[in-house]
N, C-alpha and C positions, 0 to 999 in steps of 0.2 A: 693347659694340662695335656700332656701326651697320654696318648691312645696307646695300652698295652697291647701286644704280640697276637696275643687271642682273639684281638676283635681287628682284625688284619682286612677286614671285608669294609673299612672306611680308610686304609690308608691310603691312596690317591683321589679320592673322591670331595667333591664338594658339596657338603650338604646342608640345610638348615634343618635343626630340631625346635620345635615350635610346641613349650611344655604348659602346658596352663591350668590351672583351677576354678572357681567363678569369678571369683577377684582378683586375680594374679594371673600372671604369667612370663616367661625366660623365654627367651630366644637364643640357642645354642649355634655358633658356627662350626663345623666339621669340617676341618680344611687345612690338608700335609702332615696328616698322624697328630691333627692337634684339633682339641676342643674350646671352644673361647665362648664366655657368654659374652652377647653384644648388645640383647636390653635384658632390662627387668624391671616391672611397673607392678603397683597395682593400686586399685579403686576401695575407696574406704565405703564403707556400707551407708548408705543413705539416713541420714534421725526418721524418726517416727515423723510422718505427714501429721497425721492431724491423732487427738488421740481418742483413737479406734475401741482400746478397750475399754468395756463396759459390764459391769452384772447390775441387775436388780433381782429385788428379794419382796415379794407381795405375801402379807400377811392375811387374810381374812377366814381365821380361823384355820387356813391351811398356808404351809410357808411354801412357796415358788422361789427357786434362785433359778436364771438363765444368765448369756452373758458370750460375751467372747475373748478371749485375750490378745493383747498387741500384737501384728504381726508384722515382718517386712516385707516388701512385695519382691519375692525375688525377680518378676521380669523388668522391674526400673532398674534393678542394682545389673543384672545381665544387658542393658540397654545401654546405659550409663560406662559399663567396661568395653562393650562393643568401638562406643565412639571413641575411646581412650585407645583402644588396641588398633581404629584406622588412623586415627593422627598420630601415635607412635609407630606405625610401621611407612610412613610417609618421610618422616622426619630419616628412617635408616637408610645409608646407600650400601644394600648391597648387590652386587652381580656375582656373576659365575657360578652360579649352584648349580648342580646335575638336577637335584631331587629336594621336594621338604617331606617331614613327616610332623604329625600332628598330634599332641597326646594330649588328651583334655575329657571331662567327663561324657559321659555319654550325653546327657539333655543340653551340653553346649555346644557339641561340636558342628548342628548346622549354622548356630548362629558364628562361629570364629569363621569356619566354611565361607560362607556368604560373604562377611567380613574382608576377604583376601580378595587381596587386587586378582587381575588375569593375570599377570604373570607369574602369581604363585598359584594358584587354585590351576593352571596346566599341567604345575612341576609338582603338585602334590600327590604323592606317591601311595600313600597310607596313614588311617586313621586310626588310633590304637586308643581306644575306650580307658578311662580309666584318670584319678587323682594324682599324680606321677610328679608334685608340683615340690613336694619338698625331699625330693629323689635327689642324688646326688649324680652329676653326668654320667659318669662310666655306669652306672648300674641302670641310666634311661638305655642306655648302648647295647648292653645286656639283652634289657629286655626287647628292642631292636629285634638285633639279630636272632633270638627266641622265637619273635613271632614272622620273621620273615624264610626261617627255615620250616621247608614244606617236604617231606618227602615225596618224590618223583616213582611213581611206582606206574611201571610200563603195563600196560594193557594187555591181553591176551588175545586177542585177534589185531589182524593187520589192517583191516575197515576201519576199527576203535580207534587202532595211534592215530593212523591219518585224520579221522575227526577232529583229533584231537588235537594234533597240532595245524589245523588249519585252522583251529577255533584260536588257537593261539596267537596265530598270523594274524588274524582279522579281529584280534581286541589291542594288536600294535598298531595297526590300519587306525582305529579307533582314536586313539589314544593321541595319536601324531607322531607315531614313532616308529613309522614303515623305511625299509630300507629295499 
């Protein structure tokens, strides 16, 4: 799919978009004004282990009901997608990214985090909160460039900017991206 005119801020770039839900997830390649999905898996929800739910109801002259109903544990089925998303990103060859970014809920994004080899957890640029899974590309692109536009509003003393951008120097230092 080509990249329309407006979102002109990925047209020489290489980049991976890494879209996920708890049981899903797309891997978008951004590369020459074109977007290409290159996986998409997902993990089917685990049956009921053993069966959990239960009431009882005691009568002795007064009626008692307690009880709990079925539940899925969500950190198997999160555990269970984890091992799926490192042997599916094992099996992909890609090189030449600049950057990834990462979209996926908020209570999963350490476990995909961790999950990622070092070569991607270097290149990963930003982590954008949020269920983005049955988004359609150009509208994850969108909301991209939405959250990567910061207004730059200059300081008002001369001590300030230089703070300031020396704080900036020293989180490329950080980063591995000193020049």
């Amino acid at each position: 799919m080509i990249i329309p005119k407006k979102l002109s801020k990925f047209k020489n770039k290489n980049v991976l978009l890494f879209v996920s839900s708890k049981q899903n997830m797309i891997i978008y390649e951004v590369k020459k004004n074109n977007i290409k999905e290159l996986l998409d898996f997902n993990v089917v929800s685990l049956p009921y282990s053993d069966n959990e739910g239960h009431f009882r109801s005691r009568s002795d002259g007064h009626t008692m009901k307690s009880g709990s109903v079925r539940e899925i544990d969500n950190i198997e089925i999160i555990k269970k997608f984890i091992k799926e998303l490192k042997k599916q990103i094992k099996s992909l060859k890609i090189t030449n990214y600049e950057s990834i970014f990462l979209f996926c809920p908020s209570y999963i994004k350490n476990y995909i985090a961790e999950a990622l080899p070092v070569k991607f957890t270097k290149k990963l640029d930003l982590i954008i909160e949020g269920n983005f899974y049955s988004k359609k590309p150009l509208s994850i692109l969108n909301k991209l460039v939405s959250e990567t536009k910061r207004e730059k509003r200059l300081p008002v003393s001369k001590e300030a900017r230089y703070l300031i951008k020396k704080s900036i120097k020293a989180r490329k230092v950080i980063k591995g991206k000193s020049k």
